[in-house]
C-alpha positions in Angstrom: 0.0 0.0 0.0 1.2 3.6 -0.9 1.6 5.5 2.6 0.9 8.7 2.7 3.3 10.4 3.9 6.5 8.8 2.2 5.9 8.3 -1.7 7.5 5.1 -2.8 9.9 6.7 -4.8 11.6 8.4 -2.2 13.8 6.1 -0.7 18.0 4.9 -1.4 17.3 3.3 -4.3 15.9 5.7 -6.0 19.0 8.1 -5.6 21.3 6.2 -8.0 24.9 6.7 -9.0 24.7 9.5 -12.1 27.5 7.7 -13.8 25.0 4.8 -14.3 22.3 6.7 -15.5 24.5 8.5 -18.5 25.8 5.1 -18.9 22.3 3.3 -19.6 21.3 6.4 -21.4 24.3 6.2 -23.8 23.6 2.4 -24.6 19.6 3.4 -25.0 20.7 5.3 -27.9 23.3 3.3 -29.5 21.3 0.3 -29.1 18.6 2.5 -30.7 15.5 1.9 -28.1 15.6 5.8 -28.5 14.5 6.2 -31.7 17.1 8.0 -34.4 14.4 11.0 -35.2 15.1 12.1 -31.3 18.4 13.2 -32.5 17.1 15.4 -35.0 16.9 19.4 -34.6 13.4 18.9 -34.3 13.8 16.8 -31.2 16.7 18.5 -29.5 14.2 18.3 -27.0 11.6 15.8 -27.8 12.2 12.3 -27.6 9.8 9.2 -28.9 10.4 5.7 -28.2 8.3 2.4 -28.1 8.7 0.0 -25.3 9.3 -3.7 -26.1 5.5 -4.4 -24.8 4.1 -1.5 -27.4 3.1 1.4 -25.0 4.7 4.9 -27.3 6.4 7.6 -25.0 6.7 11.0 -26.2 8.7 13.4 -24.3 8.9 17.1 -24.2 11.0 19.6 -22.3 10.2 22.7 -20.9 12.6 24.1 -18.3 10.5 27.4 -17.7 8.4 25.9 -14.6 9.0 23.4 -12.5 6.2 21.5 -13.0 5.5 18.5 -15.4 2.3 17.2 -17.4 2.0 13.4 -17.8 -1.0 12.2 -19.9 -2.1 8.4 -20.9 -4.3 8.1 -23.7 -6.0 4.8 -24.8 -6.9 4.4 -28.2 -10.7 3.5 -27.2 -13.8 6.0 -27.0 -17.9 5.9 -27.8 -16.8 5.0 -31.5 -15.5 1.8 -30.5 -18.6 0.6 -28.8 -21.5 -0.7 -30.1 -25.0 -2.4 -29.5 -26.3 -2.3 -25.8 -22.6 -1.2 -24.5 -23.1 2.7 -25.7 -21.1 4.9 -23.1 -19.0 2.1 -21.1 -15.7 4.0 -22.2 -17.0 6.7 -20.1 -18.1 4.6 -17.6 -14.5 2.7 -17.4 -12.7 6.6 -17.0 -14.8 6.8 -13.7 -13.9 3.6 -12.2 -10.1 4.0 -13.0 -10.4 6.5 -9.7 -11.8 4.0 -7.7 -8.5 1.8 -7.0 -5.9 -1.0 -6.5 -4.6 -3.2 -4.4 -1.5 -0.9 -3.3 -3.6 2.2 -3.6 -7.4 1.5 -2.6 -9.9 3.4 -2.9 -9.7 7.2 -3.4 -5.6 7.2 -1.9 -4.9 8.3 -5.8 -7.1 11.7 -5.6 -5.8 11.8 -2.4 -2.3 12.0 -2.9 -2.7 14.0 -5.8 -3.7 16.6 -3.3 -1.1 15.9 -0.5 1.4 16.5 -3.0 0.5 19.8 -4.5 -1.2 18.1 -8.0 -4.0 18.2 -10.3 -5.6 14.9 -11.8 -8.6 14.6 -13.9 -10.0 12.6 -17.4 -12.1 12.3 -20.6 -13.3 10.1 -22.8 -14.0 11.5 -26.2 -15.2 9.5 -29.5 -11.5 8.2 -30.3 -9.8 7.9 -27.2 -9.4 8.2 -23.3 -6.9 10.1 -21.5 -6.2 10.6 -17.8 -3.4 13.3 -16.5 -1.5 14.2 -13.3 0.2 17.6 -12.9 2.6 17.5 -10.8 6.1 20.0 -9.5 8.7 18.0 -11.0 9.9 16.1 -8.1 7.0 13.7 -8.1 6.8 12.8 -11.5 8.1 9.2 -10.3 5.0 8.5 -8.2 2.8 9.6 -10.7 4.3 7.1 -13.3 4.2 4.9 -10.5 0.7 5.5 -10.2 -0.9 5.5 -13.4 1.3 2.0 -14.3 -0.5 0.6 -11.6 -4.3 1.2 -12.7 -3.1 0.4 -16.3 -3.1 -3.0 -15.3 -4.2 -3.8 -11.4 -7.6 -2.0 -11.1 -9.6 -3.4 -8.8 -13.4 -3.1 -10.0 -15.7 -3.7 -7.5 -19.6 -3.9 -7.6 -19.5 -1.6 -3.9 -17.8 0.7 -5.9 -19.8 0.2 -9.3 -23.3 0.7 -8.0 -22.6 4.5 -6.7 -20.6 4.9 -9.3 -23.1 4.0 -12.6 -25.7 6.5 -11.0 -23.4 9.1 -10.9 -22.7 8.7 -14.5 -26.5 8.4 -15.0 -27.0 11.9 -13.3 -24.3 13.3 -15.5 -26.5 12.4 -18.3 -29.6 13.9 -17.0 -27.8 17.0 -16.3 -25.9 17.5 -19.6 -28.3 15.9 -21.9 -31.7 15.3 -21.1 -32.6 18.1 -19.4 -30.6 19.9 -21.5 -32.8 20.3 -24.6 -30.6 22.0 -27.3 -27.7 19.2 -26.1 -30.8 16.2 -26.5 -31.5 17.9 -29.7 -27.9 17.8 -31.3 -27.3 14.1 -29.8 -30.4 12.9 -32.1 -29.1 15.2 -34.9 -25.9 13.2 -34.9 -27.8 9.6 -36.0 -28.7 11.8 -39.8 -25.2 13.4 -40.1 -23.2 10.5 -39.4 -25.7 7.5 -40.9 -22.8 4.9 -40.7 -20.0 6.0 -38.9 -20.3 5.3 -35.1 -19.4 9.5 -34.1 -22.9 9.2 -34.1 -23.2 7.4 -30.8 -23.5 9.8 -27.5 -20.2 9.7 -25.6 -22.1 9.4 -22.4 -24.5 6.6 -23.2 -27.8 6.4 -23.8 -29.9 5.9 -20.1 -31.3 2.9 -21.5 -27.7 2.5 -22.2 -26.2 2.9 -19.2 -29.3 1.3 -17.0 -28.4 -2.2 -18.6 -24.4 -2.3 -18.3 -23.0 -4.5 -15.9 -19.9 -4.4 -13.9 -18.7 -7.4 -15.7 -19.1 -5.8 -19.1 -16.8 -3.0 -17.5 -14.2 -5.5 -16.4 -14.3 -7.4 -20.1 -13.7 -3.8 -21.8 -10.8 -2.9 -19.6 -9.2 -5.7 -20.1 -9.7 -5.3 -24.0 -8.2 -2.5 -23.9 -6.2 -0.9 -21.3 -2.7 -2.4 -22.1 0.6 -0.7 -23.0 -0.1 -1.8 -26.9 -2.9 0.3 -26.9 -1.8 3.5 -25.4 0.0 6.7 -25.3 2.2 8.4 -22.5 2.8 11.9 -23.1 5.1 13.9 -20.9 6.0 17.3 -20.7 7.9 19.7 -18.4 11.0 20.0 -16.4 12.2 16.9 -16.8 15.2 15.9 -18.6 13.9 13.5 -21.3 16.9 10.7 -21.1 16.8 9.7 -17.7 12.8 10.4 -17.5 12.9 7.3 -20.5 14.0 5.5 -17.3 11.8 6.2 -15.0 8.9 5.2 -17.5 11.2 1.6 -18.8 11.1 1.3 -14.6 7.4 1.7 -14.3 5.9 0.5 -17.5 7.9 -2.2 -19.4 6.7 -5.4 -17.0 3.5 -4.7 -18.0 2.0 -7.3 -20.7 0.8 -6.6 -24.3 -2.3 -8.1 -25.2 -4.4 -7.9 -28.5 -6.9 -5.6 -28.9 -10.4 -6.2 -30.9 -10.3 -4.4 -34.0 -12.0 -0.8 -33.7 -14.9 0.2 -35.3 -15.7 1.9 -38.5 -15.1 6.3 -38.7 -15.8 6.9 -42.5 -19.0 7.9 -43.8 -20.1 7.5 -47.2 -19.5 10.6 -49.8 -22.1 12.8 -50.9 -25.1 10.4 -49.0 -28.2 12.8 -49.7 -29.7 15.4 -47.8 -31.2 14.4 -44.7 -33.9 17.3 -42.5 -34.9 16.6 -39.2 -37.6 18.7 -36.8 -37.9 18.1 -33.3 -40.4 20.6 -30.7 -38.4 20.8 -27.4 -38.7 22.9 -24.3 -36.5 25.7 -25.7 -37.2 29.0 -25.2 -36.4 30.2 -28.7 -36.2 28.5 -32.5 -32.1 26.7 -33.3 -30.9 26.2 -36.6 -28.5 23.5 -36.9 -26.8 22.9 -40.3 -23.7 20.0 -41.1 -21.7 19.0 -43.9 -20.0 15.7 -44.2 -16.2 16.5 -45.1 -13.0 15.2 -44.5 -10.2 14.9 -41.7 -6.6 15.8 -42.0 -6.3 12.0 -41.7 -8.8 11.1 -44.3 -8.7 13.6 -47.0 -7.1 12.7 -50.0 -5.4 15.9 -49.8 -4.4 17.4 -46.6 -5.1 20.7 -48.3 -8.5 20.1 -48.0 -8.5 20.2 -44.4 -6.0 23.3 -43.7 -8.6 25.2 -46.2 -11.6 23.9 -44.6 -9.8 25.3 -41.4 -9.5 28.6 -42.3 -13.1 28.3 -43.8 -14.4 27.8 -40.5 -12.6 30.7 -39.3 -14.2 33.1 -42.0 -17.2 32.0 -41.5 -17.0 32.1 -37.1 -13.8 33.5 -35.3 -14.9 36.9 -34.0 -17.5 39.9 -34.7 -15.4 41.1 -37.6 -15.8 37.3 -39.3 -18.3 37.0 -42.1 -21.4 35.5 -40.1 -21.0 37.5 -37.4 -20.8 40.8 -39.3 -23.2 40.0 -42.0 -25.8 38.0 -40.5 -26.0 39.2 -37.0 -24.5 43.0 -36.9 -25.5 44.3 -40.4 -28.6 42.7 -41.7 -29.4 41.3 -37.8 -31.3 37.9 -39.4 -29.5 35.7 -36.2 -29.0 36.6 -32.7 -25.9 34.8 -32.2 -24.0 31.9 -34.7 -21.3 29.0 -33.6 -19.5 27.1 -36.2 -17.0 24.3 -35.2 -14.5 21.7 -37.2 -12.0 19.0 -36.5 -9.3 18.6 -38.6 -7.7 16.2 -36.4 -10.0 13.6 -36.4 -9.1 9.8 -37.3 -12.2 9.5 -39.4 -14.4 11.8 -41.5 -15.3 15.1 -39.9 -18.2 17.7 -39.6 -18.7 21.5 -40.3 -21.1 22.4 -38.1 -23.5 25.8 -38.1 -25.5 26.1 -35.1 -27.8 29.5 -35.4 -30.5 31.4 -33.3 -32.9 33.9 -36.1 -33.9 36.8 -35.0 -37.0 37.1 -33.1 -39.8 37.4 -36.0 -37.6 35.2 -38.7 -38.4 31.5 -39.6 -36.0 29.3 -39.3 -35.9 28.4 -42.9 -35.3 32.3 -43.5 -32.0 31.7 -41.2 -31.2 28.8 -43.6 -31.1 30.3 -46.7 -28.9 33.4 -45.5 -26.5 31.3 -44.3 -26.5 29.2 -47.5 -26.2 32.7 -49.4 -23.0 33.1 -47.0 -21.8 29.4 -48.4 -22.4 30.0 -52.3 -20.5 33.1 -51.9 -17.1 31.4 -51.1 -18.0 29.3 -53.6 -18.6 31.7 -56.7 -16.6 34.4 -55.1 -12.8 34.4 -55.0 -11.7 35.6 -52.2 -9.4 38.5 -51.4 -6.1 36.9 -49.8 -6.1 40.2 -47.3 -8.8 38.6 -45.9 -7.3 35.2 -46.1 -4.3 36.7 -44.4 -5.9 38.5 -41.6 -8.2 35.4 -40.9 -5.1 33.2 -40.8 -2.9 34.8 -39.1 -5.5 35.5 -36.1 -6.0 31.7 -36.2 -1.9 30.7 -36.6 -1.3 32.8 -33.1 -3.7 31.2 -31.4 -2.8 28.1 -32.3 0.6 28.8 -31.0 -0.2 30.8 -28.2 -2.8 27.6 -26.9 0.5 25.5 -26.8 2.5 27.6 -24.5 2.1 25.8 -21.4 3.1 22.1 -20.6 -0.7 21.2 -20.5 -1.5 22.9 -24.1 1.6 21.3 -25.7 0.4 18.0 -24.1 -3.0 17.9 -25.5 -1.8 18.7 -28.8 1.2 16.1 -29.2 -1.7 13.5 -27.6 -4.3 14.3 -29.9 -2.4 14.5 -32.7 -0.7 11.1 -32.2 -3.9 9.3 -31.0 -5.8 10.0 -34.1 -3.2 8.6 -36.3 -1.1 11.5 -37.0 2.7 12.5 -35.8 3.6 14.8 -33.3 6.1 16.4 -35.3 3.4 17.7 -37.6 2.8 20.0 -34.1 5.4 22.2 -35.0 4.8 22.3 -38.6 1.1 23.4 -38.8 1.3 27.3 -38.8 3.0 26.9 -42.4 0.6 24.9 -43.3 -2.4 26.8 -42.0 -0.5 29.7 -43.8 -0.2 27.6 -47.4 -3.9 28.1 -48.0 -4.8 30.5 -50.8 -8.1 32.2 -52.3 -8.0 29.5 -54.8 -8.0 26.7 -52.2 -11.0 27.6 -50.1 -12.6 28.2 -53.5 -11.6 24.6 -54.6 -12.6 23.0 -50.9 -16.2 25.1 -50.7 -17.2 23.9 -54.6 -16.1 20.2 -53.5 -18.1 19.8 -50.2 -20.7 21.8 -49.7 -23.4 20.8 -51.6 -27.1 19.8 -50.7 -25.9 16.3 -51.0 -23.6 16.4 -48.2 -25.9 18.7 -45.9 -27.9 17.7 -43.0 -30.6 20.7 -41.0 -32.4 20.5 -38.1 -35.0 22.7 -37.0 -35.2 22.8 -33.1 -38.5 24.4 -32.4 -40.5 25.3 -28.7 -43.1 23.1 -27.8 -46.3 24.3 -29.1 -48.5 25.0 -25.4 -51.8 23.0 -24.8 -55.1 25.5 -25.4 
């Protein structure tokens, strides 16, 4: 059992000769267990290795706090799952709190508090991840830690049947007595009609009424091993010896195979698909989404840097199109939202969500944004505006990375959905690659009626 007042790293052992450390370090790399591309100006300081048992370590320094970021991301979210099991991902990210033999109970929240750090998870469509912040002097127990509940959680029905309602009141609370959140889960099952992003991350209640601790235990051992994750660490570590400390913690622990994930592509060009739903809300919601690709399916990445920049046109402050046009100048919305993931491992969404005006249809809302879409479509253009909207996005795409937990995320998500890490550094040049010409191309190739999907949220007509 961990004690609490004496982490298990600090003791003799742990204090070893520095002579030996250099020494293993030197034979890592000559040996090549650290990769070759960690010696290359990109990685001055990042390194990338693969244990002998599968699990990927990426390491980043950043000397200017001393403080380091460790995330563990499973390849496993709601798009793996499937019939009656909807939302168990979520519901396995809960019970990873709850315990193991040499930490019971809640000992890992507590220590996390004892010792001056920050812990927390999610579970997304493509993967779960779990971090601990931590001042750099306890980033051995919290390798120490999170080995342990990769492979000796204990999952326990005392802890299970709290645990299952607490999930359940999540859901009530964030979905069904949310209506515009009910309203966009049910829009998901016309936008994606095959691929499984249509499926709720949290479950359905029917969903999560029926799982059983059992099915929990069979899907973490599925997939919870080193083979199927990601360890992430950035900070004030130095990255050779910190290789160590993860070989020390992590390489005992088994591969095993994983089941083959589920499907993320959906079908090109499907048809145009309407749905109309009368909710509790207090006002009318447009939602509008075109099927399009990621940066991992297009054909050409291009695609997804100009469908980037696309978004930002269309959304990324008052002086953007939608915002200026539709809301400020001719005031047909109240407010507008529109979102894209060029990151994802499977096809992708742009996504318009829109309140009209008070005395406009919703259909009248439609067509002026649709007026806004055929414009970038007939319409070159001007690259000042290209430029402005670029650059705005390029800084804070770099400014979102300047702390260890920013850099983290990115170098996770990036690697977790199938793409490299080193493509972090690149991206502003990409982003700033995209021309007039491009968005042109990218607008004429994806948004048409065939790829669209519109919902009409309206309030519930009263009884007379």
């Amino acid at each position: 059992m961990l004690k609490s007042s004496y982490p298990l790293f600090l003791k003799p052992s742990f204090f070893k000769n520095h002579i030996l450390t250099l020494t293993l370090a030197l034979l890592m790399l000559q040996s090549g267990w650290v990769h070759a591309e960690t010696r290359s100006k990109l990685a001055r300081t990042t390194f990338e290795t693969t244990l002998k048992n599968g699990l990927k370590v990426i390491i980043r320094e950043d000397h200017r706090s001393p403080m380091v970021m460790t995330q563990i991301w499973y390849r496993v979210g709601s798009s793996d799952e499937s019939g009656n099991l909807l939302g168990i991902s979520h519901v396995l990210e809960h019970m990873m709190f709850k315990g193991t033999q040499k930490v019971p109970n809640d000992e890992f929240t507590r220590l996390s508090r004892m010792y001056g750090g920050r812990i927390n998870a999610s579970t997304f469509t493509n993967y779960t991840n779990y971090y601990q912040l931590y001042p750099k002097t306890y980033l051995p127990m919290a390798l120490e830690l999170e080995a342990d509940r990769m492979s000796n959680l204990l999952l326990r029905q005392q802890d299970f049947d709290p645990e299952i309602k607490v999930v359940m009141e999540e859901r009530r609370l964030r979905t069904d007595d949310n209506p515009r959140s009910l309203a966009f889960e049910r829009f998901k099952w016309i936008t994606y009609p095959t691929s499984h992003y249509r499926q709720p991350v949290i479950g359905h209640m029917k969903n999560l009424q029926n799982l059983q601790l059992e099915d929990v235990k069979k899907w973490y051992r599925d997939w919870y091993s080193p083979n199927n994750a990601l360890l992430v660490i950035v900070g004030d570590v130095d990255a050779e010896q910190t290789v160590l400390q993860v070989q020390k913690y992590f390489a005992d622990i088994p591969a095993r195979k994983t089941p083959p994930r589920n499907d993320v592509l959906e079908f090109d060009r499907i048809g145009y698909r309407h749905m109309e739903l009368n909710f509790p809300v207090k006002v009318p919601n447009l939602f509008m989404a075109w099927n399009v690709r990621s940066l991992v399916t297009a054909k050409n990445p291009q695609d997804a840097y100009a469908l980037t920049i696309i978004r930002n046109i269309l959304d990324s402050g008052i002086s953007s199109r939608l915002q200026d046009r539709l809301v400020r100048d001719k005031k047909i919305l109240t407010a507008v939202s529109v979102s894209y993931d060029p990151y994802s491992r499977g096809d992708s969404l742009l996504s318009i969500s829109a309140l009209p005006v008070d005395g406009k249809s919703l259909s009248e809302a439609e067509q002026a944004i649709q007026t806004e879409i055929e414009l970038l479509k007939t319409e070159l253009i001007q690259p000042e505006e290209v430029e402005r909207v670029t650059a705005k996005y390029v800084s804070n795409l770099i400014y979102s990375q300047d702390d260890i937990a920013g850099q983290a995320r990115m170098i996770g998500n990036l690697e977790i959905n199938g793409l490299s890490f080193r493509l972090m550094d690149g991206l502003p040049k990409h982003f700033e690659t995209v021309t007039p010409q491009d968005i042109q191309r990218v607008a004429n190739a994806y948004f048409s009626r065939d790829n669209l999907s519109t919902l009409y949220l309206s309030p519930e007509n009263k009884a007379p």
